[in-house]
N, C-alpha and C positions, 0 to 999 in steps of 0.2 A: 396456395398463395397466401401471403401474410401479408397484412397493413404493417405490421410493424415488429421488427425481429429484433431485441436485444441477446447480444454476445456476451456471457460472463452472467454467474449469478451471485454477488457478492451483494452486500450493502447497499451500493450506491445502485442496482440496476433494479434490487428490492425496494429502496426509497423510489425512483422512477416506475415503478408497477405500481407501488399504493396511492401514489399523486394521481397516474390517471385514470385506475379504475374506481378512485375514489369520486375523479369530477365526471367522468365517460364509463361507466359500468359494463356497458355495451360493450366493450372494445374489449373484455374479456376474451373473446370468440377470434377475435383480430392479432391478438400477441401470441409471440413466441419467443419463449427463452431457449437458449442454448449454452450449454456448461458441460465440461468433458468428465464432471464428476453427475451428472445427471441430478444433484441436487442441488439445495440453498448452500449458501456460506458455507461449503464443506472447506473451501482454502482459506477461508477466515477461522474459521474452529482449526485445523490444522495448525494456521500460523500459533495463534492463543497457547493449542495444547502445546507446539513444539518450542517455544520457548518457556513456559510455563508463566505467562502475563497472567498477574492476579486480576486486576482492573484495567479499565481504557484510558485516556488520555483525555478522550473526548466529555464535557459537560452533560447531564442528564438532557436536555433539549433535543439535544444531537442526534438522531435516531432515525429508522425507515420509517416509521408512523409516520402518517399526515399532521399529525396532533401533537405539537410539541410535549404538552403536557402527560401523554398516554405511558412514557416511560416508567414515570413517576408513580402514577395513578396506579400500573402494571404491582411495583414494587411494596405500593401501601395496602394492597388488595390479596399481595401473597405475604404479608407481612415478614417482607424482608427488605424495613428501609435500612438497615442497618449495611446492606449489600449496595447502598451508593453511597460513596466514601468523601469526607471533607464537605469545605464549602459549596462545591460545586454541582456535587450528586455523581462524581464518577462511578459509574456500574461498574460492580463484578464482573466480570467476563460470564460467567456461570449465571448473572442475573441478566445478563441482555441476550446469553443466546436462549435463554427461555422466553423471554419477550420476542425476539424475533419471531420464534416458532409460532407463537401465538398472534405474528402479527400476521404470519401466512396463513395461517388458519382463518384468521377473520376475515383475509380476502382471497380466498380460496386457489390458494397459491401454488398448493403442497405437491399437484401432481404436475406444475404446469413448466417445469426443466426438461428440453432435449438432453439425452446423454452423448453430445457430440462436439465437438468443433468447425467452426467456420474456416475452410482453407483455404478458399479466394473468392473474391466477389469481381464482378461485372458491371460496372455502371454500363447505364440504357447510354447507346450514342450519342443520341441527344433528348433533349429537351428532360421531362419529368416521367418518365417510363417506370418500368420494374427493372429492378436488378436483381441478378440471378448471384446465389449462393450456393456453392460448393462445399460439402459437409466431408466429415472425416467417416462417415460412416458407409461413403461411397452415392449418398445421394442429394437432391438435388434440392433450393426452395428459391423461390422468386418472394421479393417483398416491396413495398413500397415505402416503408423508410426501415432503416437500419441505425443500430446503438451499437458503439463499442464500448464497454465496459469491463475492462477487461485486466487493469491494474498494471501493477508496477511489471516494469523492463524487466532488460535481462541482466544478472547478477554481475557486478562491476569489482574486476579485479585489478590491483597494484602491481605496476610494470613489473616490480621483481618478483612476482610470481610465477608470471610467465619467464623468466628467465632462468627457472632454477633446473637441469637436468639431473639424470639420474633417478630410476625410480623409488617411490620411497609409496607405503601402503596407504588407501584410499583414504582413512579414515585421520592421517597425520596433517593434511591439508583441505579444510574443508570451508568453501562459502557458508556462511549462516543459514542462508535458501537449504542447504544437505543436511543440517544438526538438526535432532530429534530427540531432549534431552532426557524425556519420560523412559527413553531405551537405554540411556547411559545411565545403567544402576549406580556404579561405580566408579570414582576417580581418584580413589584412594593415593596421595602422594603425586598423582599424574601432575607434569608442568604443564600447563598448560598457557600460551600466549593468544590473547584475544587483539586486535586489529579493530576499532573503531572509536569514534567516542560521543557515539548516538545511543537511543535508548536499549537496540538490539544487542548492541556489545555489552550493557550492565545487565541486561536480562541474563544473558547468557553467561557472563561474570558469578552473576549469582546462584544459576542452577550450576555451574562448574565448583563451586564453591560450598553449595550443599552438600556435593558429593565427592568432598574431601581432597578437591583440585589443590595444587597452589599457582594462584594467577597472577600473570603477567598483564597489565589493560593497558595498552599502548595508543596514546591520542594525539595527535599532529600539532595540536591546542591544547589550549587549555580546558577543560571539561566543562562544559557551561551546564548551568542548575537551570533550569524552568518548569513553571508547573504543564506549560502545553508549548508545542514547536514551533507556535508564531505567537508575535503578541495578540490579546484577545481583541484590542481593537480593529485585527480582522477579520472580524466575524461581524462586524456591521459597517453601519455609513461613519467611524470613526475615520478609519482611512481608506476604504471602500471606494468612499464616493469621489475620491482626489485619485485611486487607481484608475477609476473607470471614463474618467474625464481626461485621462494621460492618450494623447492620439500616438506617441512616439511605443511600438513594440519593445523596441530594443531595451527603451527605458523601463518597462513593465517585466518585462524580463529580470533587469537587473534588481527592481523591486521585491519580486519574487525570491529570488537567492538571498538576498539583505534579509527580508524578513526571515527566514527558513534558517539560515546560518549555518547550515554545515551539520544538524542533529546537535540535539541536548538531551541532557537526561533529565529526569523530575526530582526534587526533592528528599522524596522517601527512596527511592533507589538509591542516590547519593547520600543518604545517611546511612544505610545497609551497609556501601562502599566504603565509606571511612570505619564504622565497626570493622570491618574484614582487614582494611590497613593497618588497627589500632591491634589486630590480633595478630596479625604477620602473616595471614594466609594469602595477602593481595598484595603486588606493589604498583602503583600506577607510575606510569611513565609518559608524561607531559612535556607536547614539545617536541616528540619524539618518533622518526619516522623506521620504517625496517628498510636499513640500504641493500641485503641481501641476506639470503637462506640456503643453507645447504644440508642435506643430510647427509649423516653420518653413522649407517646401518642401527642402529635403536632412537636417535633424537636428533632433531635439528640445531643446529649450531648456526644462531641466528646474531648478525652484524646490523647496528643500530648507527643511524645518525649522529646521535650525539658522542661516537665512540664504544658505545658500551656494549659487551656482547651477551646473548644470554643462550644458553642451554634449557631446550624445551621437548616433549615430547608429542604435543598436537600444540597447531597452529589453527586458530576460528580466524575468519576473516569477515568482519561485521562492517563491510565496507559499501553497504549501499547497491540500487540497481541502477542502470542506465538507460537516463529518461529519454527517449526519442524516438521521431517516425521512423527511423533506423534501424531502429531497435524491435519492431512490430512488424511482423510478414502486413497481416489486412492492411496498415497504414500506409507500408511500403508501395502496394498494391492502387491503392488511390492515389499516392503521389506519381505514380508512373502513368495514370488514366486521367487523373486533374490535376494537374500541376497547381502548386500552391506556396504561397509565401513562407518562408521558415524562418524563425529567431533561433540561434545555436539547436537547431533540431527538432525544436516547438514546434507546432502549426498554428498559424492565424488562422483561428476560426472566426466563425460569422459570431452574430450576437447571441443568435439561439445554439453557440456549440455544432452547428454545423458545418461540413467541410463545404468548403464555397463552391459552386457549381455542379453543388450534390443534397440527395435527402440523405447523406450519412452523418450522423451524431457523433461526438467523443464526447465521455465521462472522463473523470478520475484527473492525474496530474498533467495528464497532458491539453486540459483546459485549462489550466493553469493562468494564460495569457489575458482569458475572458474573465474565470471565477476571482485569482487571487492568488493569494501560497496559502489559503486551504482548499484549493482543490481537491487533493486527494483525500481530506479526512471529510467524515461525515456531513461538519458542513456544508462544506462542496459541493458534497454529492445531495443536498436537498436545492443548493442552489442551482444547481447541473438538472435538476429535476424540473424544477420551476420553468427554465427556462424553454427547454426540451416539449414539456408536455403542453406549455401557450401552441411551438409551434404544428405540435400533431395537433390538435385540436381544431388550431386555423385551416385545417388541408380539407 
């Protein structure tokens, strides 16, 4: 039996580990993690390696530490401040997942992943009981509260995707979630059409573009420049405190989208992009949707919105996951045992991120409704943290 079982080992379920063994050290003996890579941020390192992200999005603050400051501290002490970049202190990728490792290390983190997954949970009938957890490894664990942390949906595909018959090779139609660009030595001359106009699709632009792509970057919009996916006024009581004082969901809801906007890219990417324009390896295409695809035994022979058709040989589709209880077996699982209020698929959670009439937890974007529209980034997940570990504490 566990006091308390978080599911997923990513960022945000590492910032909730070092909050409370930082204020409850004891309760070392009481947690358990569960991740079907049996380590830390291994599908955070993946994401990084497989698009090849130099740096994060995220401000040096931003971090699993309890310590805002310890990021920093971390990078002046390995004398690599030069690895947080601009105003802000954006880390390296290479310079936080070394801080990571060393923040597990400090709080003796390292061996404390099941290599398993949660397959269904059992709420107690009633009142405040154990609930029993069903693992992938065929066995069993009772806990007394539980975390989901577990991140983004499932990969979210454009109607005419599904519409295209005719077989045509794995590798010519691919979600973003399937690309692994360290593997594509080569794309010498390859056409290549990329699908989004978030920061995943310029990533991917631009490792396609290393390796001698010529790209096609197709965005429904206009390409919006920013330096981070919301304005930084939410990341405090700027507008924070006028979200949280909003009693209307739906309107919180639609807050969330307004601020978020549909994915941006940053700056320095978007100046990479116009170099690649100004050389003729890139053309972007603004405004502009894919009305169908077909293949044509070596390349697809792709019909466009605005009329225009292009001849390509791989298709990226950098189109985002889809957020919802729907979308998540465990969540599904709770809404069928406690029925619960829903905004287009969100869950109205309690104050503390709890599902109501339950000790279960959600992290990441699908608190969304309580944190803000950054729930799913870092700070999110310190304020998902915060909140979460008042109410283990109180038990």
């Amino acid at each position: 039996m566990a006091d308390l079982v978080i599911v997923g080992a990513g960022p945000q379920a590492l910032t909730l580990c070092c909050l409370l063994l930082q204020k409850r050290p004891r309760w070392r003996r009481r947690l358990r993690i569960v991740d079907p890579s049996g380590t830390w941020l291994t599908r955070w390192q993946q994401q990084m390696e497989c698009y090849e992200i130099p740096w994060l999005r995220s401000p040096s603050p931003h971090h699993p530490h309890p310590n805002p400051h310890a990021l920093r501290n971390f990078a002046h002490l390995q004398q690599r401040n030069r690895q947080l970049e601009g105003p802000y202190g954006l880390p390296h990728t290479g310079l936080f997942g070394d801080f990571c490792r060393q923040v597990i290390s400090e709080y003796q983190l390292n061996e404390g992943v099941l290599a398993a997954s949660v397959e269904r949970i059992r709420l107690p009938q009633v009142g405040s009981g154990q609930m029993q957890l069903a693992l992938s490894d065929g066995s069993t664990m009772t806990a007394g509260r539980f975390v989901i942390a577990t991140g983004s949906g499932t990969p979210q595909l454009p109607f005419w995707a599904g519409a295209i018959s005719g077989n045509h090779p794995p590798e010519a139609l691919q979600h973003s979630d399937r690309i692994h660009l360290p593997s594509l030595h080569s794309l010498q001359s390859q056409r290549i059409l990329i699908v989004g106009g978030g920061l995943t699709s310029a990533h991917l632009a631009l490792g396609a573009l290393r390796r001698g792509a010529l790209v096609h970057l197709l965005c429904r919009r206009t390409l919006k420049h920013k330096s981070f996916d919301a304005d930084p006024g939410w990341l405090g009581p700027k507008y924070l405190k006028a979200f949280h004082a909003e009693p209307c969901m739906q309107r919180r809801h639609r807050q969330v989208l307004e601020a978020r906007d549909g994915g941006s890219i940053t700056p320095e990417t978007a100046a990479q992009l116009r170099q690649a324009q100004r050389g003729g390896a890139l053309q972007l295409h603004e405004h502009c949707e894919v009305h169908s695809a077909r293949w044509c035994a070596s390349h697809w022979s792709v019909r466009c919105t605005d009329g225009h058709g292009l001849e390509v040989d791989r298709i990226w589709l950098a189109t985002g996951h889809r957020q919802g209880v729907s979308q998540q077996p465990l969540l599904r699982q709770l809404q069928q045992q406690r029925p619960i209020d829903l905004v287009n698929d969100w869950p109205v959670l309690a104050a503390d991120l709890s599902w109501p009439g339950s000790a279960v937890h959600v992290m990441g974007g699908l608190s969304a409704l309580q944190i803000g529209p950054a729930a799913r980034n870092l700070f999110g997940g310190r304020e998902a943290a915060q909140r979460i570990c008042r109410a283990v504490i109180k038990q």
